[in-house]
N, C-alpha and C positions, 0 to 999 in steps of 0.2 A: 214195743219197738215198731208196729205197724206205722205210723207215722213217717218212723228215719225211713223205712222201708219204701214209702209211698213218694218220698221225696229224692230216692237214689233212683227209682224206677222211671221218674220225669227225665233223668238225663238223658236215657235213650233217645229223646228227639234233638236233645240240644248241646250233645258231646259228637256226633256221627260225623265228623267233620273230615272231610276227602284233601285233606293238604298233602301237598307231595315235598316230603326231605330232598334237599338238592343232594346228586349225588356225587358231581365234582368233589374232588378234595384230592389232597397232596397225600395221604395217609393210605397207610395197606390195610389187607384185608384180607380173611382167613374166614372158613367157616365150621361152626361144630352142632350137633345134632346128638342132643340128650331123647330123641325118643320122637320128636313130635314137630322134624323138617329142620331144613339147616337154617344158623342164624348166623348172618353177621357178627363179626367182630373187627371193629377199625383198631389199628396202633399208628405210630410215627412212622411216619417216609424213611426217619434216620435212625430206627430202631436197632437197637444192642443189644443181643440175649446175654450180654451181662449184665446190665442195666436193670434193678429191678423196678416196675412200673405201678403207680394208682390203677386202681380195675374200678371203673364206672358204671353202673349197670341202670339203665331209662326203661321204667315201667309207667305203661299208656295207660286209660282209663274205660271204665266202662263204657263197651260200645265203639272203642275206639282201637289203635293198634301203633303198633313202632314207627310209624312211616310219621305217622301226626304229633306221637309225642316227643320226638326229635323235632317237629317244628315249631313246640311249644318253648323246649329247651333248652332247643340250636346248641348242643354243647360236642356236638364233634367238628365245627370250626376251629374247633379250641386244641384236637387231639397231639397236631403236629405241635403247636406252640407251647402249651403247657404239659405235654408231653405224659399220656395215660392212656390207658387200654378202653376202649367202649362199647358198651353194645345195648341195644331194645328188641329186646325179645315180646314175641307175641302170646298173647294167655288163648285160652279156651273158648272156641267156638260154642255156644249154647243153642238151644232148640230153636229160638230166634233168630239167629244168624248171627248174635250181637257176642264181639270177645271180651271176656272177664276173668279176672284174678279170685281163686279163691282167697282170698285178705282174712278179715276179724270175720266175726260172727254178726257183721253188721253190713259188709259189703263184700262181692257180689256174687256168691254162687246160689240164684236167687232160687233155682230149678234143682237144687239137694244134692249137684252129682258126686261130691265130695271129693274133687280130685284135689292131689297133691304139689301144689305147685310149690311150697316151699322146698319141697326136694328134688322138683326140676330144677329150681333157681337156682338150689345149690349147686345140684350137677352140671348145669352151663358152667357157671365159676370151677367147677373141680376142671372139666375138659382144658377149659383153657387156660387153668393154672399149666398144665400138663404141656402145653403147646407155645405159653410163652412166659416171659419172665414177671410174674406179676408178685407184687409189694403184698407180703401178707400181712401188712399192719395198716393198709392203704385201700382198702374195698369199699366201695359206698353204693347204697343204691338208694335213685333218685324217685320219687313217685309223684302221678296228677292224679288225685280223685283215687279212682280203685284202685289206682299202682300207689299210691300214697297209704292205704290200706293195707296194702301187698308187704309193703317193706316196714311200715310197723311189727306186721307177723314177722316178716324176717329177721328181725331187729327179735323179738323177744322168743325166736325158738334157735337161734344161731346167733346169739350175741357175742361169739369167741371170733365169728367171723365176719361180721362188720364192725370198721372201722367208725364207721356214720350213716345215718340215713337220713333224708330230707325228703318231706312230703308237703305237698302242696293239696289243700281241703281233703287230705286221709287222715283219719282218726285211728285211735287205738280199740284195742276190742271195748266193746258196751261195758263188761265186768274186767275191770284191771287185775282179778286176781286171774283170769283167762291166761295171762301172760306171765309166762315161767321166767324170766328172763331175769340170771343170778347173776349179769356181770353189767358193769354198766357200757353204752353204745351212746358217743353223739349224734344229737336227734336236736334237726332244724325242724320244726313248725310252721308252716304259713299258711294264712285264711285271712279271708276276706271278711267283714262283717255282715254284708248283704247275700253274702251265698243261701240262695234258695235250696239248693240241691243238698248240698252237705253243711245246713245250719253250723255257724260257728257253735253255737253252743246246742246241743241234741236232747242231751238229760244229765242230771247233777253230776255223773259220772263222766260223761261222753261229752267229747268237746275241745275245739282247740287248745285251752287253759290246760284242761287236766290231762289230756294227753301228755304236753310238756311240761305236767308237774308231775304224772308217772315217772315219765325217765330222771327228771332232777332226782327223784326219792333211789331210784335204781342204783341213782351214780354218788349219790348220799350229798347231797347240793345242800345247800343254804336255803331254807324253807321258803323263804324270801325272794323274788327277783331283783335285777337291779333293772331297774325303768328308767333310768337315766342316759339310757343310749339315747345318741341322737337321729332323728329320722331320718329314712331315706326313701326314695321317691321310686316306686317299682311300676305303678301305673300312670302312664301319662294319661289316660282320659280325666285324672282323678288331679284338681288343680293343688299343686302344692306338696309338700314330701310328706304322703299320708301316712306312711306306713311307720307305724311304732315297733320297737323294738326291746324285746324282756328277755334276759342276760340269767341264769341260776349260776349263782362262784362256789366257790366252797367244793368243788368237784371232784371226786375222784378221778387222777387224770386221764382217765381211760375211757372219761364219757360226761356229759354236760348234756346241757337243754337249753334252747333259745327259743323266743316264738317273736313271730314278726306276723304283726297286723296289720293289716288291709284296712283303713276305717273308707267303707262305702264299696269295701269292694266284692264283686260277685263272685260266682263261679266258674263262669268262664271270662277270661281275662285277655288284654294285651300288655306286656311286661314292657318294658323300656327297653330300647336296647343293648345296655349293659347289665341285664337282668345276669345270662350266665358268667357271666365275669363274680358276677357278687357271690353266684353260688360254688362256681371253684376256689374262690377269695377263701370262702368259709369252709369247705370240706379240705382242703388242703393244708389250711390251718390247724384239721383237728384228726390225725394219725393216730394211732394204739403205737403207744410207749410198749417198750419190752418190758415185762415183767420177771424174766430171767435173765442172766447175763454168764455165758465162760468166762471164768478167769483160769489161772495158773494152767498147768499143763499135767495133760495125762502121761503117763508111763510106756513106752509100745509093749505089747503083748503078743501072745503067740496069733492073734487074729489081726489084729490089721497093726501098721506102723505106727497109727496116730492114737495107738491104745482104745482103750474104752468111753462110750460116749455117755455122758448127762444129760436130761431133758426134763422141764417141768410142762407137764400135761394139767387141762385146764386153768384155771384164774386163782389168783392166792390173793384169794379174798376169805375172812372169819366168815362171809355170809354167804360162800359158794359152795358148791360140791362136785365131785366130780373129781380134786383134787389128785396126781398121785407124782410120784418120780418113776423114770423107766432110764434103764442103763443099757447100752446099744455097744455090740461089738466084743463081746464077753463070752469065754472059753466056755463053749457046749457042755452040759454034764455038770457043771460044778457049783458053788453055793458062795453068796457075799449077804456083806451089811452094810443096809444105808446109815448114814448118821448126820446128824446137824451140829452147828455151832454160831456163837456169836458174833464170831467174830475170825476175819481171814488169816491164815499164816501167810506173812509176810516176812523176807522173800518164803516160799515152800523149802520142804525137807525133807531131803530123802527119807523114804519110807518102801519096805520090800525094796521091788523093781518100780515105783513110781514115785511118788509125790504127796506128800497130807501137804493138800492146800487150807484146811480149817485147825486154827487156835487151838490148843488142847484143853485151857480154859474155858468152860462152858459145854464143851464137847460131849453129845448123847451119841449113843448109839440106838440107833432106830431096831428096836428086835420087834417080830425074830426076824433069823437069818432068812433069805428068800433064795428060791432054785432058778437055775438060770434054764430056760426052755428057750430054742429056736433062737439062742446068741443072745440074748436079752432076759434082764429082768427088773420087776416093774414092784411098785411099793403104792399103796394109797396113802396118803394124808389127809391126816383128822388135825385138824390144828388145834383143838381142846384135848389130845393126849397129852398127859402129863410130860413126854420126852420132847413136846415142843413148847410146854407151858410159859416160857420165858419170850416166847415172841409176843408180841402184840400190832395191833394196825400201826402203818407207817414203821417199821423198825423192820431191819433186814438181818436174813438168814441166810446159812452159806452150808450147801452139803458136796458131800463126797460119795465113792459106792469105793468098797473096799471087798474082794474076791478074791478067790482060788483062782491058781493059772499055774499047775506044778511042769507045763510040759515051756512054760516062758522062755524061748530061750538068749532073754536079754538078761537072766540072772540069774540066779538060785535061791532067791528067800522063796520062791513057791506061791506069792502072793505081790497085788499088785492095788492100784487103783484109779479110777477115774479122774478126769480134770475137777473143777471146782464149779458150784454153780452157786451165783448171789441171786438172790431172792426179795424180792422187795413186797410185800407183806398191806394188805389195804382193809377197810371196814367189810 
């Protein structure tokens, strides 16, 4: 890897660029501080904390910082009109003077300090979930060079929480088995073919192509691209609509791969100027689908009016882990059973003091029984136990949480349950 190394270390003289983000704009502004000085965050002039919003996050590159890669991206012009949250955050100062993202194992914490910026990045994102109304199926972070690096890592260690990433000459780690990432994230690709710094292609592994045929394999894509898009013209020095474009279908809809090539193009660039237009074109196009859904209705209980709550925690996917259900709002001290079915009761039926919104046809009960601690209790899922042997990818499942509640005083059967949660079930 001394090579890749020798040719990211070149950038230092020819990323160091002093462009200044204009600062006018119609769009407010807030600021939050994970540890390491305050950052910007722009939203809309006409924001509604009921309104939930895209959260956009611009990572600069090596040697560089927020200020320049807002001027590569110009995409908070965009914040008032197309209406999302955004911010560039700055990485780590090095012994050099020079700012860098710890990214893959390929770019750029050249000096070993091993800092964790993936869980600074997240914690910006936590702060300002906290502070404004942001779309949890709508997160994207944008990358140039090292920040293109940056959000590969972020993309495959926090895949439940991005929505998309797109990087521009950032690669995925050297070794693809580096990247744990169990759920799939759409992932824009772009590179040049003349980029000296970050060779489009590095080593068999490494490389524009197979970074975006990583995430195609993630999202369980069509082996295949479709090459048949037609081109679109991102460099004007470059005469003609140079840039190709490879499409993976077959997707899991929660994540895809595209790669758009540059033919002739370098490493540093001047885009057209409807470049970010094309890229909120494309990340706004590609949101996380809900993978759970409420239906029917919960029972009220001796805890809250709207009864006990549902929720599927990580990805219901056969190839993920992490898996479980947690039931929220449930009488302290006492004991229930999760259970699954095939199929919804439609309308629901009285049941204790609540509702069985699932089928009794196909209907398991999830044992054992689980204890309820601190109002809650939480079940894992193994989808190769035989009590859910009947589902398979693409097919949906539908469960309930059925409890003690002797002190309810909406009834007297002494038991009650949860609303109904549908499940939709992927490779």
């Amino acid at each position: 890897m001394k090579s890749g190394l020798c040719f990211l270390r070149r950038a230092c003289c020819l990323t160091a660029l002093a462009l200044a983000a204009p600062d006018a704009s119609a769009d407010q502004l807030i600021q939050v501080d994970a540890g390491r000085g305050p950052v910007k965050v722009y939203f809309p002039s006409s924001y509604d904390p009921a309104e939930p919003l895209p959260l956009i996050m611009a990572l600069h590159g090596y040697t560089s910082n927020g200020a320049t890669c807002e001027s590569r991206f110009k995409l908070r012009q965009h914040v008032d009109s197309r209406r999302f949250i955004y911010f560039t955050p700055e990485g780590t100062t090095n012994n050099d003077g020079w700012q860098f993202w710890n990214g893959t194992d390929v770019c750029c914490d050249y000096q070993g300090s091993g800092v964790d910026d993936s869980t600074y990045l997240r914690s910006l994102i936590t702060q300002i979930r906290g502070l404004l109304n942001v779309d949890p199926l709508r997160i994207t972070s944008v990358g140039y060079s090292n920040g293109g690096f940056m959000s590969h890592r972020l993309a495959c260690e926090a895949p439940g929480l991005f929505a998309s990433i797109v990087s521009y000459a950032g690669l995925n780690w050297q070794d693809p088995a580096s990247c744990p990432a169990d759920q799939p994230v759409h992932v824009l690709q772009i590179h040049g073919t003349e980029d000296e710094i970050i060779p489009y292609s590095m080593e068999p592994n490494l490389g524009a192509l197979s970074s975006a045929e990583h995430w195609a394999a993630v999202a369980g894509c069509d082996v295949n691209p479709d090459s048949s898009l037609s081109n679109i013209d991102l460099n004007p020095t470059i005469s003609g609509a140079e840039t190709t474009r490879a499409r993976w279908a077959g997707c899991n809809p929660n994540g895809s791969a595209e790669l758009w090539t540059i033919w002739g193009g370098q490493h540093e660039f001047i885009f057209v100027s409807n470049f970010s237009t094309l890229l909120l074109d494309w990340i706004e196009a590609r949101p996380k689908q809900e993978m759970a859904t409420s239906y029917c209705q919960a029972g009220p209980n001796s805890m809250a009016s709207d009864g006990a709550q549902l929720e599927l925690r990580g990805y219901p996917s056969f190839s993920s882990s992490g898996l479980a259900l947690r039931a929220s709002l449930v009488p302290q001290g006492q004991f229930g059973i999760f259970f699954a079915g095939v199929n919804r009761q439609d309308p629901p039926v009285s049941f204790g003091n609540g509702y069985r919104c699932v089928e009794l046809n196909g209907l398991r009960r999830l044992a054992p029984a689980v204890q309820v601690n601190n109002w809650e209790a939480s079940r894992a899922l193994d989808l190769s136990e035989s009590a859910l042997s009947s589902f398979s990818p693409g097919e949906t499942g539908y469960f309930q949480f059925w409890y003690r509640d002797p002190n309810d005083p909406n009834g007297s059967a002494g038991f009650n349950l949860s609303h109904g949660l549908e499940v939709s079930f992927w490779p």
